[in-house]
N, C-alpha and C positions, 0 to 999 in steps of 0.2 A: 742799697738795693734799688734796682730799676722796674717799675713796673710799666707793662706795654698794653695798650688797652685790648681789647679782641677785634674792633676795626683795624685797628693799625697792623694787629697779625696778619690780618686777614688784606691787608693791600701788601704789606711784605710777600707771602704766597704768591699773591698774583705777580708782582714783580719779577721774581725769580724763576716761577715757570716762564713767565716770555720772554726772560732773558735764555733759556735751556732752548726757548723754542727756536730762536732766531739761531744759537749754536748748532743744532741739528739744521747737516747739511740736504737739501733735496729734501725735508721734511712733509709730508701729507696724509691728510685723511681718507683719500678716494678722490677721482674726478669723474666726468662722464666717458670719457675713455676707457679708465678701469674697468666702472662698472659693467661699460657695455662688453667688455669683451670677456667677464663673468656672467655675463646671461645668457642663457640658451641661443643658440642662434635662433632671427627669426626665417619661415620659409616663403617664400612665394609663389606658389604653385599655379602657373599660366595655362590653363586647360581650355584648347579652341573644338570649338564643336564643327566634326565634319572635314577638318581640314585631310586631305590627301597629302601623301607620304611625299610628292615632290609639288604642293603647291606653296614655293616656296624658290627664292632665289639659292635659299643653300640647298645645294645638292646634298641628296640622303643617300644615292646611287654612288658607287664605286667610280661615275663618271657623270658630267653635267648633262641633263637632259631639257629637251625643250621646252616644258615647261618651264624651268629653272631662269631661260631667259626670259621668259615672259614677265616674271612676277617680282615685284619690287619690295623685300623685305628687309632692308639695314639695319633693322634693332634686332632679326633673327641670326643676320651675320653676324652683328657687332655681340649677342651673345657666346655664339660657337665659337668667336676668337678669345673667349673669356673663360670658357667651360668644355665640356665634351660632348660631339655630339656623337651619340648613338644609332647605328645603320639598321639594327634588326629589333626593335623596338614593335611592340603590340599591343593593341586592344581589342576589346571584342569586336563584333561588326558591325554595333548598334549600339545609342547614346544610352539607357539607361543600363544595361545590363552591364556597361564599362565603369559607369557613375559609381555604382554598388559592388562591384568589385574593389574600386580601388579606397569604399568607404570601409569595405569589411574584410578586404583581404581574402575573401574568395573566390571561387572561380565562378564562372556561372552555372556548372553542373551543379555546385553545392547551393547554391546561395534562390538558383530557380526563377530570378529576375531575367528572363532568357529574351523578352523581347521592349516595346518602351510602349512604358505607361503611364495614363491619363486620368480617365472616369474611375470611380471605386468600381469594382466588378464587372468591368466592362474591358475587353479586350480589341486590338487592334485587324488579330487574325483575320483570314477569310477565308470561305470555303474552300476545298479542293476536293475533284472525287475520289481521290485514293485513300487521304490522309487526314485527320484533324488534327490540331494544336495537341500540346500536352497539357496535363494539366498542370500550369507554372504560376509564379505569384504575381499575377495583374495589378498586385494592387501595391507594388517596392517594397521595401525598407521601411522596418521599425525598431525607435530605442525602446517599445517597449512590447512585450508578449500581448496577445490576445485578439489580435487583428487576420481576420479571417485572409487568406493567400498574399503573407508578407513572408518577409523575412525577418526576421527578429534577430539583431546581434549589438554589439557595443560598439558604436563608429568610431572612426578616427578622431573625428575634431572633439570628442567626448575625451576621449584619451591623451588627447594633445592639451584639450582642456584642465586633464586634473595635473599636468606637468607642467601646471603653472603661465599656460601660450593663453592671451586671447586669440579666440576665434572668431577669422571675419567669414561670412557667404558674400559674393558679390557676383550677380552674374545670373546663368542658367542653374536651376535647381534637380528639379526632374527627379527627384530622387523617393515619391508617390502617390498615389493617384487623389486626386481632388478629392475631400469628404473623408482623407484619414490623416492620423498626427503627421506621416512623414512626409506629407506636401509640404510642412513647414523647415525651412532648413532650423529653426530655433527648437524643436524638439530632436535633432540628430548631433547635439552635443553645438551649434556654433554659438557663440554669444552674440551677434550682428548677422544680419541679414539685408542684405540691400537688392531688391529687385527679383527676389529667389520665390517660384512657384511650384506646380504640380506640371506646369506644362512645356515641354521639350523645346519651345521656339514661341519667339517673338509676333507679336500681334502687327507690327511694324517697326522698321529700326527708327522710323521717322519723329522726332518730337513735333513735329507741327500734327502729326498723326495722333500725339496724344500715348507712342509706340503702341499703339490698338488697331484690331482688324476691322474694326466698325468701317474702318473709309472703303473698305473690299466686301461689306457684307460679310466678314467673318463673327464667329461667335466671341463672344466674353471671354473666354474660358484662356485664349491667347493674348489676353492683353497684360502688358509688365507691368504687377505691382509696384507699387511704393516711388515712383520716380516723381511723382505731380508736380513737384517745384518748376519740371522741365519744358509739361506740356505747354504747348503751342509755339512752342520756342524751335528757330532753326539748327537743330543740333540732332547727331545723331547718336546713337544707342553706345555704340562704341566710349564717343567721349561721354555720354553722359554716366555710364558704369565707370569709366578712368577716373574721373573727376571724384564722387564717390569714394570710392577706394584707396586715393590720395588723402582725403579727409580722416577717412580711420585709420591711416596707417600714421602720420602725423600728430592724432590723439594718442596712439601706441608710444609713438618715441614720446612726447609729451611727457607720460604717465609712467614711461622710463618700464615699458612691458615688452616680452618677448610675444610675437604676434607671430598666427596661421593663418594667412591670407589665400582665401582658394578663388583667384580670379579666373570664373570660368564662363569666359564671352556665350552669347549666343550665337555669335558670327562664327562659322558664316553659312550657318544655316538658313535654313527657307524663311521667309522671302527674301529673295532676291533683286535687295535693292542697295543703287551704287552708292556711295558718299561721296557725293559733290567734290569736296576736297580733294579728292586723287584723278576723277574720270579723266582730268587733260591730260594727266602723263602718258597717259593711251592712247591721246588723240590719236597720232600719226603712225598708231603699231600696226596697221593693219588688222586687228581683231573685230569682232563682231561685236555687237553691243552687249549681246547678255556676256562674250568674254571678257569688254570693258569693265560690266557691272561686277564681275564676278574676282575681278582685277582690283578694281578698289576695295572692296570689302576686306579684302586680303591685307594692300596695304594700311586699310584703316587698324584692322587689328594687330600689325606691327607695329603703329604709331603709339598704340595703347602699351604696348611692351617696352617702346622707348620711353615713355614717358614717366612709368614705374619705377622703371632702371634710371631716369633721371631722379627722380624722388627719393629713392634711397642713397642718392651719393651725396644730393642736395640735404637735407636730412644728418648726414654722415653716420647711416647703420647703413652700408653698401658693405662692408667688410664682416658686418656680421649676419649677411644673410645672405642664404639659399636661396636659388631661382630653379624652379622645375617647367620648361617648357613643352605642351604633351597634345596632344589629339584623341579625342576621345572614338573616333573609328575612320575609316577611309572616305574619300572625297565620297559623297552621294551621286547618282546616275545620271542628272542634271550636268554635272561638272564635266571639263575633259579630261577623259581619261591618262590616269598616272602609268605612263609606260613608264617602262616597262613591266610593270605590274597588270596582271587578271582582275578582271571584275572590280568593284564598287562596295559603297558602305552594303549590309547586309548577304555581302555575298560569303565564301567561305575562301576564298583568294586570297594572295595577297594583296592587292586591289581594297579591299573589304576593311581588314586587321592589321595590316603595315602602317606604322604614323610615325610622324618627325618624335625625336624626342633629343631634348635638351639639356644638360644638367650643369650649372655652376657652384659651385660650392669654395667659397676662397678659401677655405683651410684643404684643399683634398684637390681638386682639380686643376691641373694642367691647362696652360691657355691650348686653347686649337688642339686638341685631339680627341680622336676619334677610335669608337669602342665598337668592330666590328667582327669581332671572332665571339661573340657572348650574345647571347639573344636575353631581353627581359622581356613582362605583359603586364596587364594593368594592374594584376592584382598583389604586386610587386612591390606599387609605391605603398603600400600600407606596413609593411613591414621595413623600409624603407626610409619614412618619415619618423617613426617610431622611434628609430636608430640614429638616426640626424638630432632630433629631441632629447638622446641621450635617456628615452627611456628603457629602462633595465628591461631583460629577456622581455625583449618587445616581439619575438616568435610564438609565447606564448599567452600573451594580449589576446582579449576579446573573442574570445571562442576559439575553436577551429578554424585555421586560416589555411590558405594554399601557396601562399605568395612566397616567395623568401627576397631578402635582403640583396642589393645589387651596389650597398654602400663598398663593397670590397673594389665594385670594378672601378669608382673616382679614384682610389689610389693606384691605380693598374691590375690590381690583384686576379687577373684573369685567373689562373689555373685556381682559385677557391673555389669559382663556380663551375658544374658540370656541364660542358656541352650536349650529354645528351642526354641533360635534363626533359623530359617532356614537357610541354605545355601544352591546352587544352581547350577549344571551343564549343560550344552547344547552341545550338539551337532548334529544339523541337516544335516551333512555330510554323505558323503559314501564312505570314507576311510577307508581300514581296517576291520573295524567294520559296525554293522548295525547300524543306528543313534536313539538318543535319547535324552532324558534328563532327570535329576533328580533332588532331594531334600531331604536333611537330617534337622530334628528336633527332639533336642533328640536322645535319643537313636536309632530312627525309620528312614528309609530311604527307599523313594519309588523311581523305575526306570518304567519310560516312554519309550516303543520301541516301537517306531515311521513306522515301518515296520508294523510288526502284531498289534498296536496297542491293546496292552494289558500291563496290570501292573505287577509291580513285588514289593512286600511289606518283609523288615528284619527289623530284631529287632537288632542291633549289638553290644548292650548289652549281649548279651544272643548267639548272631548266627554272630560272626565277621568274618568266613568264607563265609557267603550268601549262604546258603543252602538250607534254607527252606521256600519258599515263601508263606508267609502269606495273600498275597490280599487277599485269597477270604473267611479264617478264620475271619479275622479282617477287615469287610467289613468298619467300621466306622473310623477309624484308616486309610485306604485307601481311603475313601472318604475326610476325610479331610485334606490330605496330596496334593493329585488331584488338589481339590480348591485352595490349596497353590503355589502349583506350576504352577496350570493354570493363577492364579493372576501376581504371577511372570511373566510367557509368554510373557501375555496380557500388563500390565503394561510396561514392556522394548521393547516393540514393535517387540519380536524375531522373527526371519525369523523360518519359519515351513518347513521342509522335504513335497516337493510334492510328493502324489501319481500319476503314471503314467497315474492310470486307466481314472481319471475324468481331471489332471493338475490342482487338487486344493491342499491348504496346508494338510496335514494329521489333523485330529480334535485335540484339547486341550486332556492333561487328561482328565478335570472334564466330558469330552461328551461322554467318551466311557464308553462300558458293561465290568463290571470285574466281577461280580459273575462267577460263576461255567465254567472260564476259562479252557479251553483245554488246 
């Protein structure tokens, strides 16, 4: 009889598994390959404030237009030859009311954040003698009830949050007024905040500025949080947000997490000032100086896109992420105008609401093509990211949403979407502009002024300038665009532009006379 002791068992075992093991051919536990390509994708959502629809070397137009050669963007080329770029692509006409759409998926008639805000209870509007403001929520977005003129619903990065994504802010905030929770992007679901305020623009892009308006006699209230490592230092706002951004995204892979990165620049909003680093490419174009200035900001914020895009290939999570490139409204009145497009940020134009948008996604998108028969808007990417997240019946997420999914059109799936889906604008304010709203279906698209209460009916098929108003040629055609948008109104409960004369709301579309308008 042989007796074997329990150590000696116990190195036999081990023996004979690692002989089984070397047997097993290609034999593994997991690597970082595997894993990565079992985790959620991460997304990258590049959201530039202000940019117009052709400021920008890639043409958004059917053809190049003159801005296109002005403007020197290779990381925005070098993405469209990677993804698709989209020709009829919207936002509202104004930074906060786009912010809050695409946080909550609705539109602005529901949501009531109709113009951009600052001071708690303090609004932008100014007088006029016909009309005042409506009454709308001056004071954003809140994740929580109780806040006198918010909106109160479950954002995105709260949502993307419980599906397991860190959440980064980096960038412009804007999403409520000073002196309430949602000035803070860490109470609207993100887990990081870098730089993110109550206030729509930059104090200065300048670090030696301290990026503070003190050097202009502006107030406090525009200076950028949280950057202090940078002040006094020659660098500008752009790279010092890049830089940033690269640090959390590098903790992400680190920590082997799927990450919600919403880089959303301040640039290249007011002020305007140049970054050193581009102005020579311009020396000898002929331009003026503020369209030097207004020339590098440009390419400074494409540099920050390349640089990203470097980072994740460096990195090696380039294959498992999403890049969303997007405009939160059209070029502002300062800038030259985007022909062939009408009007400017806050107008109701396409000028106004037309923006670049970009989308790559390596499992689903096509290099180089382009999505020009489908129209999407801003309140789109929320149901959108949801779906990319792989979160289940992401339609019915977080309240009442307006937005739908545009994940069908990365795989071509054109005809799933409706062409003459309506989509929808408001603004019952008196900033700026006289106030309004609208709707496009189809080709067709009717403006509501809320002022003179009269219609304005294009065809943008045919008239993508807004030329020639058709209300009262195409009486039928303007009547049933009216009812669409009056339904709309009515439906989302929107606050209406008072007239002075009576202090009642100004009537719907459908109530007013538009034949043989003066």
């Amino acid at each position: 009889m042989y007796f074997v002791s329990k150590s000696g068992i116990q190195s036999a075992v081990q023996i004979i598994l690692s002989i089984c093991f070397l047997l097993i051919p290609n034999f593994s536990f997991g690597n970082d390959e595997s894993l990565e390509e079992k985790r959620p994708p991460n997304i990258l959502f590049f959201f530039v404030d202000d940019m117009g629809w052709q400021d920008t070397s890639v043409p958004f137009h059917i053809e190049p237009t003159e801005l296109n050669a002005i403007y020197r963007t290779p990381n925005m080329e070098r993405l469209a030859a990677q993804g698709i770029k989209f020709r009829q692509a919207y936002a509202c006409a104004v930074c906060s009311p786009s912010r809050i759409s695409l946080m909550t998926g609705m539109n602005s008639a529901r949501h009531m954040v109709t113009n951009w805000t600052l001071n708690k209870d303090k609004q932008p509007d100014t007088d006029r003698p016909e009309v005042r403001a409506a009454n709308w929520n001056l004071n954003g977005m809140c994740a929580s009830p109780g806040i006198e003129h918010t909106i109160h619903a479950t954002p995105l990065p709260q949502l993307l949050k419980q599906a397991t994504y860190r959440t980064i802010h980096c960038g412009k905030a804007h999403f409520g007024a000073n002196d309430t929770p949602g000035a803070d992007p860490l109470t609207l679901g993100f887990d990081i905040n870098i730089a993110g305020h109550a206030a729509g623009g930059p104090g200065s892009y300048y670090g030696t500025n301290n990026f503070s308006a003190a050097f202009r006699n502006g107030g406090a209230v525009w200076d950028v949080p949280g950057l202090k490592k940078y002040h006094g230092q020659d660098i500008y706002l752009n790279e010092a947000l890049t830089r940033e951004a690269i640090t959390a995204i590098e903790k992400s892979v680190r920590d082997k997490t799927p990450f919600y990165l919403y880089m959303a620049h301040y640039a290249i909003h007011a002020p305007c000032e140049p970054d050193q680093r581009f102005v020579d490419n311009y020396k000898d174009s002929g331009l003026t100086p503020f369209q030097v200035t207004y020339a590098s900001m440009i390419e400074s914020m494409d540099k920050s896109l390349g640089d990203l895009m470097d980072c994740l290939v460096k990195n090696g999570i380039d294959n498992n992420t999403i890049i969303v490139f997007m405009s939160d409204n059209g070029a502002a009145s300062h800038a030259p105008l985007n022909k062939p497009l009408r009007g400017h940020k806050l107008t109701p134009y396409e000028g106004g609401t037309r923006v670049p948008l970009i989308v790559r996604h390596p499992s689903m998108t096509k290099p180089a093509t382009v999505c020009d028969k489908r129209y999407v808007i801003i309140e789109d990417i929320f149901p959108t990211f949801l779906e990319m997240a792989g979160v289940q019946n992401a339609s019915q997420i977080g309240g009442q949403i307006d937005g739908e999914s545009f994940v069908p059109l990365l795989n071509g799936e054109i005809a799933s979407l409706d062409y003459e889906r309506p989509i929808f604008w408001h603004f019952p304010n008196t900033y700026d502009q006289p106030p309004y709203s609208s709707v496009r279906s189809g080709d067709w698209k009717l403006i509501y002024q809320h002022t003179t209460q009269t219609l304005e009916l294009y065809n943008l098929a045919n008239d993508l300038s807004e030329t020639k108003n058709l209300a009262e040629s195409q009486p039928e055609k303007t009547r049933t665009l009216a009812q669409i948008l009056s339904e709309h109104l009515r439906e989302t409960k929107a606050g209406m532009t008072i007239k002075r004369s009576t202090e009642q709301p100004v009537p719907y579309p459908d109530e007013v006379k538009f034949d043989n308008q003066k």
